[in-house]
KOLVEXGU-319838 format. One line per 8 residues: number of its first residue (from 1); for each residue x, y, z of C-alpha. Coordinates in Angstrom, 1 decimal. Layout:
// KOLVEXGU-319838
NUM = X/Y/Z | ...
//
This chain:
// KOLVEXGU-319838
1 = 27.7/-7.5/-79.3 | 25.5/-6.3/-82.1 | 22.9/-3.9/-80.9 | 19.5/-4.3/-82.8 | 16.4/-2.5/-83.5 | 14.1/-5.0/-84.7 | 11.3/-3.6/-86.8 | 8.1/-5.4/-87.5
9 = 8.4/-7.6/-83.8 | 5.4/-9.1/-83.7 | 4.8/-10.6/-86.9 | 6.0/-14.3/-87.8 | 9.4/-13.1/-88.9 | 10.2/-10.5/-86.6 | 9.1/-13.3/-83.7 | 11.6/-15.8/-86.0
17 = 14.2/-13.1/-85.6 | 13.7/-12.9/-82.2 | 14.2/-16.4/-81.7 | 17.5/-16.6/-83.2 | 18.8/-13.7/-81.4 | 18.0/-15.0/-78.1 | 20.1/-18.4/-79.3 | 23.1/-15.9/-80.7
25 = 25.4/-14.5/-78.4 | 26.5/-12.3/-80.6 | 23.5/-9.7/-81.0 | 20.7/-8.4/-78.6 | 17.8/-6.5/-79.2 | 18.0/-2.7/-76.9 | 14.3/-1.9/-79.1 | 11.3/-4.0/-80.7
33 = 8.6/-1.9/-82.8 | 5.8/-2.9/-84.2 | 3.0/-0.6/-85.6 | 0.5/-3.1/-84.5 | 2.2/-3.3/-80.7 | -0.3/-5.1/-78.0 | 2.6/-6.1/-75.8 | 4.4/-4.0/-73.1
41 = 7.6/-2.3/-74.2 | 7.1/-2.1/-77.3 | 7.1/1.2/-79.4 | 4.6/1.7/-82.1 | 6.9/4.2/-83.9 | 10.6/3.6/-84.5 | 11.1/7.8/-84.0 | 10.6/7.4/-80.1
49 = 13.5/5.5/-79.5 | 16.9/7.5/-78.9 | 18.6/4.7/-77.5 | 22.4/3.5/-79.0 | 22.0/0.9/-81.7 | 24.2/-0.5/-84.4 | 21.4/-1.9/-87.1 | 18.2/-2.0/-88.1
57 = 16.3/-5.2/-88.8 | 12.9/-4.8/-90.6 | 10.7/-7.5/-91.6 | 7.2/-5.3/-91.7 | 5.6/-3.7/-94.7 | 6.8/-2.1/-97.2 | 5.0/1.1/-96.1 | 7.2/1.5/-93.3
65 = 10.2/2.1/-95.9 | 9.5/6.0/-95.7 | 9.9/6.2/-91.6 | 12.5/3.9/-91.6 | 14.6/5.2/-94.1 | 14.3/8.6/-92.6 | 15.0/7.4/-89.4 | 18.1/5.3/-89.9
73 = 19.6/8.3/-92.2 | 18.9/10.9/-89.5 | 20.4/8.9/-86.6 | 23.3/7.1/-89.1 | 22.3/3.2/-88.1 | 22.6/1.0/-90.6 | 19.7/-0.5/-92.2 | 18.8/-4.3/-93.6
81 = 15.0/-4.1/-95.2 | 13.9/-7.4/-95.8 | 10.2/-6.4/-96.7 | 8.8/-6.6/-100.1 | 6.2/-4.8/-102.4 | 8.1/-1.8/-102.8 | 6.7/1.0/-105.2 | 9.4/2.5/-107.7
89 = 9.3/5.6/-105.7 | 10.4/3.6/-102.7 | 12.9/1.9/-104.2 | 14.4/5.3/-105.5 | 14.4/6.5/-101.8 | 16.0/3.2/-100.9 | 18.7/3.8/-103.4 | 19.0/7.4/-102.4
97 = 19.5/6.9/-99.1 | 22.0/4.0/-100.0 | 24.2/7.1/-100.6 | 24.8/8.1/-96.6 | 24.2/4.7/-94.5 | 24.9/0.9/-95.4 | 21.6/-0.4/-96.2 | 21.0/-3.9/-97.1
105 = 17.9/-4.7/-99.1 | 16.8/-8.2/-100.5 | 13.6/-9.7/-101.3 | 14.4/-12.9/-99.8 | 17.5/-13.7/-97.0 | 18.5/-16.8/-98.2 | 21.9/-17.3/-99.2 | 19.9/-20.5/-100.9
113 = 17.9/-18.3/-103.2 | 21.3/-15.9/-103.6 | 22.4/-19.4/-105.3 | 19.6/-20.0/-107.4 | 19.5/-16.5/-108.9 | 23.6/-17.2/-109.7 | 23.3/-20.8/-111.4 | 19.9/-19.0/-112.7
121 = 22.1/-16.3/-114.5 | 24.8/-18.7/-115.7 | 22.4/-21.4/-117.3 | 20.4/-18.2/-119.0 | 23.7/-17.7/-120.1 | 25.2/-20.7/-121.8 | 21.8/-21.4/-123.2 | 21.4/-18.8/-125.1
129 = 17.7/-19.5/-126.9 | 15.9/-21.6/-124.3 | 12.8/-20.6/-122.9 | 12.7/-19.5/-119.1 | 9.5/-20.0/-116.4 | 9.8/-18.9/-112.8 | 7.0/-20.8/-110.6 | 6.8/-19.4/-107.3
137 = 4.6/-20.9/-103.7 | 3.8/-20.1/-101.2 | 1.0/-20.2/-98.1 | -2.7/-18.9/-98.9 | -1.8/-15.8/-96.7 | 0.7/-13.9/-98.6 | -0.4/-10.7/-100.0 | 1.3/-10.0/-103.4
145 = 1.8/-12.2/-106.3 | 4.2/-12.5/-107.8 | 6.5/-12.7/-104.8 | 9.2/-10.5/-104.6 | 11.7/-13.4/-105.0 | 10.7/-14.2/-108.2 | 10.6/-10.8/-109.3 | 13.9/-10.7/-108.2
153 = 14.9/-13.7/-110.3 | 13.2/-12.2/-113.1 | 14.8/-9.4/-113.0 | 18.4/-11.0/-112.9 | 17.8/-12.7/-115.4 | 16.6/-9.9/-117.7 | 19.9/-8.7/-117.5 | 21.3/-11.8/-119.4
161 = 18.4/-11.3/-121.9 | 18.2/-7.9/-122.7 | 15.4/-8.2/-124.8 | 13.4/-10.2/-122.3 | 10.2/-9.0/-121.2 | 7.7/-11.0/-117.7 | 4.4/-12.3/-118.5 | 3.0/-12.8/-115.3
169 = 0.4/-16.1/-115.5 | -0.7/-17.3/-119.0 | -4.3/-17.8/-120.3 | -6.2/-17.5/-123.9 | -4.7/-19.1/-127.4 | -2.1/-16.9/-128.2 | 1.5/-18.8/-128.3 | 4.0/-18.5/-126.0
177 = 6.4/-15.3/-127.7 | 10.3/-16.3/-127.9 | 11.2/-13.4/-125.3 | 9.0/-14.1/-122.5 | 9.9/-14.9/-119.0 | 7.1/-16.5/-117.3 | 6.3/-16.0/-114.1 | 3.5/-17.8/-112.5
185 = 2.1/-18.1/-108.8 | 0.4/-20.8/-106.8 | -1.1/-19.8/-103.1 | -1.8/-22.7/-101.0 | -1.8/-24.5/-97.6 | 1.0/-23.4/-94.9 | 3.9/-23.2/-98.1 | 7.0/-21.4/-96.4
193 = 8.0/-20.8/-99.9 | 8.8/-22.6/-103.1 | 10.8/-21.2/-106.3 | 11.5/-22.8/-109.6 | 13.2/-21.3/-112.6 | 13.1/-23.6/-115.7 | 15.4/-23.3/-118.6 | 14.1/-25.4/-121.5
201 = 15.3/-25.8/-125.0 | 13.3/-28.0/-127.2 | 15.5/-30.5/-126.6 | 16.5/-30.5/-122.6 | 15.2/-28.8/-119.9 | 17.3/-27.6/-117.0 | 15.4/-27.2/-113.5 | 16.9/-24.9/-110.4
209 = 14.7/-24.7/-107.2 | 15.1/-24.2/-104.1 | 12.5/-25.3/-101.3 | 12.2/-23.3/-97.7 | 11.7/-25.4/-95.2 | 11.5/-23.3/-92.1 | 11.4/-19.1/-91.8 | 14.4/-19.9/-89.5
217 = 16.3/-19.6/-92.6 | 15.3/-16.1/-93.5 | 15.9/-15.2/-89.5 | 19.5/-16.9/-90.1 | 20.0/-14.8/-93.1 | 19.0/-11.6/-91.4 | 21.4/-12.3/-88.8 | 24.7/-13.2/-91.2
225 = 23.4/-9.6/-93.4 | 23.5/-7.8/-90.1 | 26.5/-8.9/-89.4 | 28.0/-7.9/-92.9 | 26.3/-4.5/-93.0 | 27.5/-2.8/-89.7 | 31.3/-3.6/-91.3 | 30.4/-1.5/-94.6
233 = 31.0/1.6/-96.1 | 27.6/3.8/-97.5 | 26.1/1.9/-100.0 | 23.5/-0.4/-101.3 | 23.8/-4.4/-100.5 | 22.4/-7.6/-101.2 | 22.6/-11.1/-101.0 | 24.7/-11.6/-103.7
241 = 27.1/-9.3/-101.7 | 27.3/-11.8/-99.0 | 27.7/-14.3/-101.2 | 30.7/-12.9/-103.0 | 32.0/-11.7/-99.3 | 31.6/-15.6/-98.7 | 33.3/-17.1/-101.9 | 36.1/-14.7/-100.7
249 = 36.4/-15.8/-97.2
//
């Protein structure tokens, strides 16, 4: 049995976590937290609870990372951030404390999207000069833009194309410039999340997307990563690493 500390509780993916738990045998929650807490027993700060756990699960804010990361080094739990919005300085901690607990940090927990940043790679790959677009959307409520799932695939792909550059949105008359990697956002509706990445040379185009259905998927994810990351060694983890760890299996 997997002991959890489930950060962020009451929002719609820590109450999606929730719900997956209580249909898995394997895990069980000993501590919910939420900053926002308006139920009974639940703690508003992760630092008042000394119980025994064997991960963290955090689906809050990304200005949580601080507490968090503290916390989990201080008491040695391993640690699955599935937040976005991070500031370079809190991705530096992230990577810092990478160095003493297992900590498993993705933008996005679908081994779906882990896919589509692969074939993404390969096809920016084999076709060397195309021209790349990332559309990304999702509901009217989300806060940042571009989403840290096409970031993400940006930033994957950047590593094919070293001279790459993102140009997020596109207005004016200029032309589009040969190294650019668009990256443009649509807010709308009850979207649980849409992302596109377009290869195009001026001959073919080559389409990858992937299409969330349900936030089930990102609860499902958060489940198989916690399951991965309490079997690991210090270090810093993604999906790609349970995607490998898959492939190998």
């Amino acid at each position: 049995m997997i002991r959890v500390i489930l950060n962020g509780a009451l929002g719609r993916m820590g109450r999606e976590v929730e719900s997956q738990i209580e249909k898995n045998g394997d895990f069980e929650i000993v501590a919910k937290v939420d900053r926002m807490a308006a139920e009974d027993g639940i703690y508003t700060d992760i630092a008042n609870f000394s119980g025994q756990a064997d991960v963290i699960i955090d689906f809050s804010n990304h200005l949580a990372t601080d507490a968090l990361l503290s916390y989990a080094v201080k008491r040695n739990i391993p640690l699955m951030l599935a937040t976005t919005g991070h500031t370079e300085e809190e991705n530096e901690r992230i990577e810092d404390a990478s160095k003493k607990i297992p900590l498993f940090h993705s933008a996005n927990m679908s081994l779906g999207v882990a896919l589509l940043l692969e074939l993404a790679q390969k096809t920016a790959a084999v076709m060397t000069n195309a021209d790349i677009e990332i559309v990304e959307t999702h509901h009217n409520r989300k806060l940042d833009a571009p989403s840290g799932t096409a970031l993400m695939l940006a930033n994957a792909l950047q590593k094919i194309r070293d001279k790459a550059f993102l140009k997020c949105g596109r207005s004016g008359k200029a032309p589009r410039e040969k190294n650019e990697i668009g990256i443009h956002s649509v807010r709308m509706g009850n979207i649980v999340g849409i992302h596109e990445v377009m290869v195009s040379t001026d001959n073919e185009t080559v389409t990858l997307k992937h299409e969330a259905h349900s936030r089930a998927l990102f609860a499902e994810g958060a489940l198989a990563a916690a399951s991965f990351i309490v079997k690991q060694q210090p270090g810093l983890y993604d999906m790609n690493s349970l995607v490998k760890k898959e492939e190998k299996a």
